[in-house]
C-alpha positions as CSV (number, residue, x, y, z in Angstrom):
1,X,-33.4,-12.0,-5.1
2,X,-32.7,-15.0,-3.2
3,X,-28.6,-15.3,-4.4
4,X,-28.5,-11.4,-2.9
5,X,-29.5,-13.0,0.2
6,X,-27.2,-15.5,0.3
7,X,-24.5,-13.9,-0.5
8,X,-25.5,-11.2,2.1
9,X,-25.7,-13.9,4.6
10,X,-22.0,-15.4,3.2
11,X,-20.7,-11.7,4.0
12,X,-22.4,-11.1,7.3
13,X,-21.2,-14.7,8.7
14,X,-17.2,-13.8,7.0
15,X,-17.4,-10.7,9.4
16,X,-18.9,-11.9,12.6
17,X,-16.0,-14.9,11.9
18,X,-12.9,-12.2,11.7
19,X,-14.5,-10.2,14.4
20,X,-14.1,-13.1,16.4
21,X,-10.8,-14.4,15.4
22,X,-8.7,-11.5,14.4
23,X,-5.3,-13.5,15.0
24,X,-6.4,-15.3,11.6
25,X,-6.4,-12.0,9.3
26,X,-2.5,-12.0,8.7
27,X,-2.7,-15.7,7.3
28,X,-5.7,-14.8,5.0
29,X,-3.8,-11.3,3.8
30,X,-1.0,-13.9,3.1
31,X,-3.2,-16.2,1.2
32,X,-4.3,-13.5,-0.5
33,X,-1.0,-12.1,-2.0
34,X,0.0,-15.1,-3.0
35,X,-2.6,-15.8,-5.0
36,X,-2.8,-12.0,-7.0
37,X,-4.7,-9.9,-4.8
38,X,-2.7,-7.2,-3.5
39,X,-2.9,-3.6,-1.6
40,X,-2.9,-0.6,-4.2
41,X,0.8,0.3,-5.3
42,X,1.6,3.4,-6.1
43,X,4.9,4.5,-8.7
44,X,6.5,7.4,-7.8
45,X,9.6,9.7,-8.9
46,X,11.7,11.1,-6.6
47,X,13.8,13.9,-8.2
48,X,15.7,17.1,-7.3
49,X,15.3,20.5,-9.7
50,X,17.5,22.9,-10.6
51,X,17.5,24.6,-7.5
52,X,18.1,21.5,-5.6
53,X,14.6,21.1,-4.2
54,X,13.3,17.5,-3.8
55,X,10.1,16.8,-6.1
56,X,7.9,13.6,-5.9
57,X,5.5,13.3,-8.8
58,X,4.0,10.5,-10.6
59,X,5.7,11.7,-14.4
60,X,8.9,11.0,-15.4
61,X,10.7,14.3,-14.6
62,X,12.3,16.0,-17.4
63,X,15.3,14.0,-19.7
64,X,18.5,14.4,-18.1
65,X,17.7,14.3,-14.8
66,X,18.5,11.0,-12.9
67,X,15.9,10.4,-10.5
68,X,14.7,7.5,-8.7
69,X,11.6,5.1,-8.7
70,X,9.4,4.8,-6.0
71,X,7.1,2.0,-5.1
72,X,4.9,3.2,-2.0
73,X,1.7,0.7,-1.0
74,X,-1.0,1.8,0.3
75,X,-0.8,-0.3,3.6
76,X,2.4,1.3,4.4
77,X,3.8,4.1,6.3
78,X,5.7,6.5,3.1
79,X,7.0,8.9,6.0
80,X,10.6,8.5,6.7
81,X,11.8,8.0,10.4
82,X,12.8,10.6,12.5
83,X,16.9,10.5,12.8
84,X,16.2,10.4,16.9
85,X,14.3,7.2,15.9
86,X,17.2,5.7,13.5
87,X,16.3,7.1,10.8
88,X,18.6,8.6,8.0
89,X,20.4,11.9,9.0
């Protein structure tokens, strides 16, 4: 019972730290992919069917169609950019 303590403790004083000093959360992210921990990836396929429609699934679509794999993380933004915005046209 004691260690659940502590570690609560350990936990509570982390977050009262980072609320404190937000301009050090970047470095520890860094520190953090560097040594294995990372945000969730996931693989996609991007693909068009017969009828030209774009499909995004997680399964390789069927053979004979060239497609393309995708790599989207969680911590970023999958939309693509308006073209008013510089985006693709």
């Amino acid at each position: 019972m004691r260690l659940v303590w502590i570690l609560l403790g350990v936990i509570c004083l982390a977050a009262l730290y980072f609320f404190q000093n937000p301009q050090d959360i970047p470095h520890i992210e860094k520190l953090s992919s560097e040594v294995g921990i990372t945000k969730k990836t996931a693989h996609l396929y991007k693909w068009q069917n017969e009828k030209g429609e774009w499909q995004y699934t997680d399964e390789l679509p069927p053979e004979g169609i060239e497609y393309e794999k995708l790599e989207l993380r969680e911590d970023e933004n999958v939309l693509p950019l308006p073209p008013k915005l510089g985006g693709e046209q």
